[in-house]
C-alpha positions in Angstrom: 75.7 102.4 107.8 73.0 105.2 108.8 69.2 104.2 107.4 66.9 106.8 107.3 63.8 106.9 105.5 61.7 110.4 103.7 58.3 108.7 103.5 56.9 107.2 100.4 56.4 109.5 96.9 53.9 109.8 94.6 54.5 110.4 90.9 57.5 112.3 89.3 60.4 113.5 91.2 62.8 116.3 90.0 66.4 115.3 90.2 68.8 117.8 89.3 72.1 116.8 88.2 75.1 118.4 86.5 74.9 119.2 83.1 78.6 118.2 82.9 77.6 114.3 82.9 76.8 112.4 80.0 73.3 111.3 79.7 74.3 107.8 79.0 75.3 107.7 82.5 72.0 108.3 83.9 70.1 105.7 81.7 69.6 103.2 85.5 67.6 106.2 87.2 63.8 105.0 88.2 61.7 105.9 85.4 59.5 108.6 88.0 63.2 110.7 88.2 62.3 113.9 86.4 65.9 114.6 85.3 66.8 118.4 85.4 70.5 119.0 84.1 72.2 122.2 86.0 75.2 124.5 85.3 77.0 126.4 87.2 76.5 129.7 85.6 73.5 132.6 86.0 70.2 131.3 85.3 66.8 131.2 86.5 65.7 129.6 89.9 64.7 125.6 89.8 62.4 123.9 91.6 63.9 120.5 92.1 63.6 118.2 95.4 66.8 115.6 94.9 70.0 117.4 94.3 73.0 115.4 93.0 75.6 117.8 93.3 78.7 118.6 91.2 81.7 117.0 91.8 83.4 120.1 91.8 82.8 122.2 94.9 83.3 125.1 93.1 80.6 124.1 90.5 78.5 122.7 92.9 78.5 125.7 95.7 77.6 128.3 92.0 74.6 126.2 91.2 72.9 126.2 94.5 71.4 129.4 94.9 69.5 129.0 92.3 67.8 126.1 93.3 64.4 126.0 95.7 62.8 122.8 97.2 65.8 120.1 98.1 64.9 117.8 100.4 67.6 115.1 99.8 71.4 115.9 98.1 72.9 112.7 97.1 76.6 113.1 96.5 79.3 111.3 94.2 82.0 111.5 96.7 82.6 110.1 99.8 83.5 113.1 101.4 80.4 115.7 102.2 81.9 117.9 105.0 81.2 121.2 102.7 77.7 120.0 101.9 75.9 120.4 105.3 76.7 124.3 106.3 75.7 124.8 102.5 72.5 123.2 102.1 71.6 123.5 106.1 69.6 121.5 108.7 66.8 120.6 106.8 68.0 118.4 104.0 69.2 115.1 104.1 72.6 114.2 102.8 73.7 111.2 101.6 77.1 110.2 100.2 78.8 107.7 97.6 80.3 105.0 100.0 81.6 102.9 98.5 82.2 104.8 94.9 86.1 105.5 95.2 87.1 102.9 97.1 89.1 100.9 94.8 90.6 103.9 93.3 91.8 105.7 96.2 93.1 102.2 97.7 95.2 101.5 94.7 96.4 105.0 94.8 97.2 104.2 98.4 99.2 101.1 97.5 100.7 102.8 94.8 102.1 105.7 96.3 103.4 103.5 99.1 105.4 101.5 96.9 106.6 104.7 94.5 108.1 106.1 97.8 109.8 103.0 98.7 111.0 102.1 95.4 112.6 105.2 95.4 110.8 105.9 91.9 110.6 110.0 92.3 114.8 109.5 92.3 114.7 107.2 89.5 112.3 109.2 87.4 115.1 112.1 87.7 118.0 110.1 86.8 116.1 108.7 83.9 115.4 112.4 82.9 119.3 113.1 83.2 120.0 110.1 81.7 123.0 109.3 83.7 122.8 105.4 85.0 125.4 105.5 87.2 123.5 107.9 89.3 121.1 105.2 90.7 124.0 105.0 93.1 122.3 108.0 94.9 119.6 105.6 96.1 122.3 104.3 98.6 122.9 107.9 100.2 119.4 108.2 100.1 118.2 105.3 102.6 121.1 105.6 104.6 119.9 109.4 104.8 116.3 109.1 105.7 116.7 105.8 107.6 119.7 107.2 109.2 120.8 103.5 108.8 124.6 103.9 108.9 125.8 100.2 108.4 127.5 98.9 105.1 125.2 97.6 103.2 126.1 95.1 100.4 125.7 95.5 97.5 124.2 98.9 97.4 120.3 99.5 98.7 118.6 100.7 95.3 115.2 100.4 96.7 113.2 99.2 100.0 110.7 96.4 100.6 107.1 96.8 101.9 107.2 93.0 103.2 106.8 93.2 106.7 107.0 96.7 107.8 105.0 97.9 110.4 101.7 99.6 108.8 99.7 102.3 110.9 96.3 102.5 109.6 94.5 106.1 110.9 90.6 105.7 109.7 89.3 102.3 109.5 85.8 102.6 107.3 85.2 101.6 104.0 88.1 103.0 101.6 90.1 101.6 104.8 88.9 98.0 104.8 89.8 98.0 100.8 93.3 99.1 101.9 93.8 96.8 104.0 93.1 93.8 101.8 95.3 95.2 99.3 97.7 94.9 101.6 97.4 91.3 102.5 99.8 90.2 100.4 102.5 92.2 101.9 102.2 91.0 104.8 102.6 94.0 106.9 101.9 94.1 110.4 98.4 96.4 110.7 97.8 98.4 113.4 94.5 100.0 112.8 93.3 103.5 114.4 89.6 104.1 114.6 87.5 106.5 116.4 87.0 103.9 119.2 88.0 100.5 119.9 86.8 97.6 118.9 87.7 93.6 118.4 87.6 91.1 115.5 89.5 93.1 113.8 91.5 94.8 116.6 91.2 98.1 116.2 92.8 101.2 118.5 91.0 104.2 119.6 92.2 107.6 118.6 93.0 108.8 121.7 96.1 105.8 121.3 97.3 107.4 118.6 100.3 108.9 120.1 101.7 105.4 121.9 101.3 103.9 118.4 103.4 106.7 116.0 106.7 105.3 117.2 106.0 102.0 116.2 105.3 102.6 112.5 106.8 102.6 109.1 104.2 103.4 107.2 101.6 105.8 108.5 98.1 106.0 106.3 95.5 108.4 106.6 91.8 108.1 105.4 89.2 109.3 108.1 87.1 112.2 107.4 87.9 116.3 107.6 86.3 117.3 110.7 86.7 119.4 113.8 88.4 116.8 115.9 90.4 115.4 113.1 91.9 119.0 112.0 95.6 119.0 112.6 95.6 115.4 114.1 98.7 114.9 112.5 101.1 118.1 114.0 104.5 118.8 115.2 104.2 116.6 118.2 103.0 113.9 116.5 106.0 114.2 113.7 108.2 114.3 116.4 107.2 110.8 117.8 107.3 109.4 114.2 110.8 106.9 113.6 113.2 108.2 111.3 112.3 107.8 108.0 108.7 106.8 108.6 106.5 107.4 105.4 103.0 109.4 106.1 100.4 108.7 103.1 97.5 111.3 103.2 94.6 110.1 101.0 92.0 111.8 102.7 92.0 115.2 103.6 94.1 118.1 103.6 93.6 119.6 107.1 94.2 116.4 108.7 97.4 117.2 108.9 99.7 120.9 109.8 101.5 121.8 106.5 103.9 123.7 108.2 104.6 121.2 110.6 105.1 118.8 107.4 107.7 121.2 105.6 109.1 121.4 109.1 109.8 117.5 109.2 110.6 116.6 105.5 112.9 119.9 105.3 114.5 118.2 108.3 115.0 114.9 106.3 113.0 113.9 109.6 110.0 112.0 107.3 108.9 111.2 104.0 105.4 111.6 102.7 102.9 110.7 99.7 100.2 113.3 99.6 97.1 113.0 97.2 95.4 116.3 99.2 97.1 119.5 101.0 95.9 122.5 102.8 95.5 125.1 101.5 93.9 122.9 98.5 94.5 123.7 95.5 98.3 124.5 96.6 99.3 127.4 95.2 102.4 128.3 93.0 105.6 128.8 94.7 104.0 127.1 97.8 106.9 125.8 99.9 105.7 122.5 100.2 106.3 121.9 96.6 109.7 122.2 97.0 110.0 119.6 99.6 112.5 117.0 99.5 111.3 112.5 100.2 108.3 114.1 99.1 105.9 112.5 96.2 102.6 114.8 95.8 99.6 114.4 93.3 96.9 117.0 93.0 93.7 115.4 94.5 93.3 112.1 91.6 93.5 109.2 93.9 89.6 109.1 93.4 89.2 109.9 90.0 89.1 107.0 87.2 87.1 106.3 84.2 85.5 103.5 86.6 84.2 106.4 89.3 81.2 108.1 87.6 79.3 105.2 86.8 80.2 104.0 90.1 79.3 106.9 91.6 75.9 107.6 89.9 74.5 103.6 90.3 75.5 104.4 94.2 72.8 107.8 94.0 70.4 105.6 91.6 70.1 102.7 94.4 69.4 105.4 97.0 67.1 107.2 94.5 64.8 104.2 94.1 64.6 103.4 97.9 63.5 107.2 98.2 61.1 107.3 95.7 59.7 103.9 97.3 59.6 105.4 101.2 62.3 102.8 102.0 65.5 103.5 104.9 68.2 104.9 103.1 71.5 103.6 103.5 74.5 106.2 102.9 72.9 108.7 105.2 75.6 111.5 106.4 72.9 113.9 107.9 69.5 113.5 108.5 67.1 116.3 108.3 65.5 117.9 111.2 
């Protein structure tokens, strides 16, 4: 947790927020908030001095020219990297921790047990209609196990008991995986940017010496220069047979082509809630993947998040407006 404080304020203080939220939503802001709804679209310039931007990047990045004056941006997502060459130096960001926790963890969870359930298969047999074809799960996890045994009777699905579990990114959304994970009883291996003890966590730099030993690879650390491409050929090429890579955090994290590369190959399988480029475009080759499962960028979005999100900015509004350390600092401003 970063604390920061923006010295004490006296009287009102214009908070701009998009006009896409119901008002109902702001009825916790501190009474001195001077709320100033914003669209996206051509208008005057606005004085304001908090900014809570849209949720939308694309939204958020039209409204800003028009405003003057920020000082503080308080975001609704967790993830900010596109806020500070935006809004520059001299503004302090602060982001939702904490928000979209519970929603991107049960996506996490979720996907995880779609892929291993085999439920991507099943949802095309029960589109063909055809019951006997459920005997295609068989060839399928003797495929992308390369398991070539007789099995008996025939594998219709696979177990998350037990397996091995990597774990890249161990903050707050990572921490709420984990626990729904307890009852599975995986084996955790968890991958931070340094080491630490109680819990054991790796450093990133061990990354490599742990791929081989996992079933179930998760990622959810941040997008940033030393995270871009983490995930590439090389590292596919240490991954087991069969291994399943869950990307709930960003995109560029990982080398699409090296991805096609390796689930083309029948080399991996993968549950993907972000891409890059994002949004993936029509006719992309990635959607055509096979032991793929890929959702467009939801695993945060629920009708739980927005209230979530918007008591997270109210807290952090009030300890402004009373001079107090802030507490989801992502930059400071110099």
């Amino acid at each position: 947790m970063s604390d920061t404080t923006i010295g004490p304020r006296k009287g009102n203080v214009r908070v701009g927020y998009p006009a896409t939220l119901a008002a109902e939503l702001l009825e916790d802001f501190p009474r001195e908030a001077e709320l100033i709804p914003l669209s996206d679209g051509p208008g005057p310039e606005i004085d304001i001095e908090v900014w809570i931007p849209d949720p939308y990047q694309t939204r958020a990045l039209r409204t800003w020219p028009k405003l003057r004056g920020v000082r503080l941006v308080l975001a609704l997502m967790a993830g900010t990297e596109w806020i500070p060459p935006t809004v520059g130096p001299g503004v302090t960001i602060c982001n939702a921790r904490g928000a979209h926790n519970v929603s991107t963890a049960e996506w996490t969870i979720s996907s995880i047990l779609s892929m291993l359930k085999y439920f991507p298969l099943y949802l095309d047999i029960q589109r063909a209609g055809i019951w006997k074809r459920r005997f295609e799960a068989s060839e399928h996890f003797a495929k992308i196990t390369g398991s070539a045994r007789a099995v008996y009777p025939p594998v219709m699905q696979e177990e998350l008991t037990g397996k091995t579990v990597l774990m890249v990114g161990y903050g707050s959304i990572g921490k709420d995986i984990e626990r729904m994970l307890e009852p599975f009883q995986v084996d955790l291996l968890r991958v931070a940017r340094s080491s630490r003890t109680e819990p054991a966590v790796h450093a990133v730099n061990e990354l490599e010496s742990l791929l081989p030993r996992a079933e179930v690879i998760i990622l959810i650390l941040p997008a940033t220069a030393e995270t871009n491409n983490l995930i590439g050929a090389p590292q596919f090429a240490l991954m087991r047979q069969g291994a399943l890579l869950v990307n709930a955090a960003r995109g560029p994290i990982v080398d699409t082509d090296a991805l096609v590369e390796a689930l083309n190959a029948g080399h991996v399988r993968a549950a993907l809630d972000v891409t890059e480029p994002e949004p993936l475009p029509e006719g992309h080759p990635l959607w055509r993947c096979p032991n793929l499962l890929l959702t467009p960028h939801i695993g945060g979005s629920s009708p739980q998040f927005a209230p979530r999100a918007l008591r997270t900015a109210a807290d952090e509004l009030r300890r402004y407006i009373a001079g107090e350390p802030l507490q989801n600092v992502v930059q400071a401003a110099v």
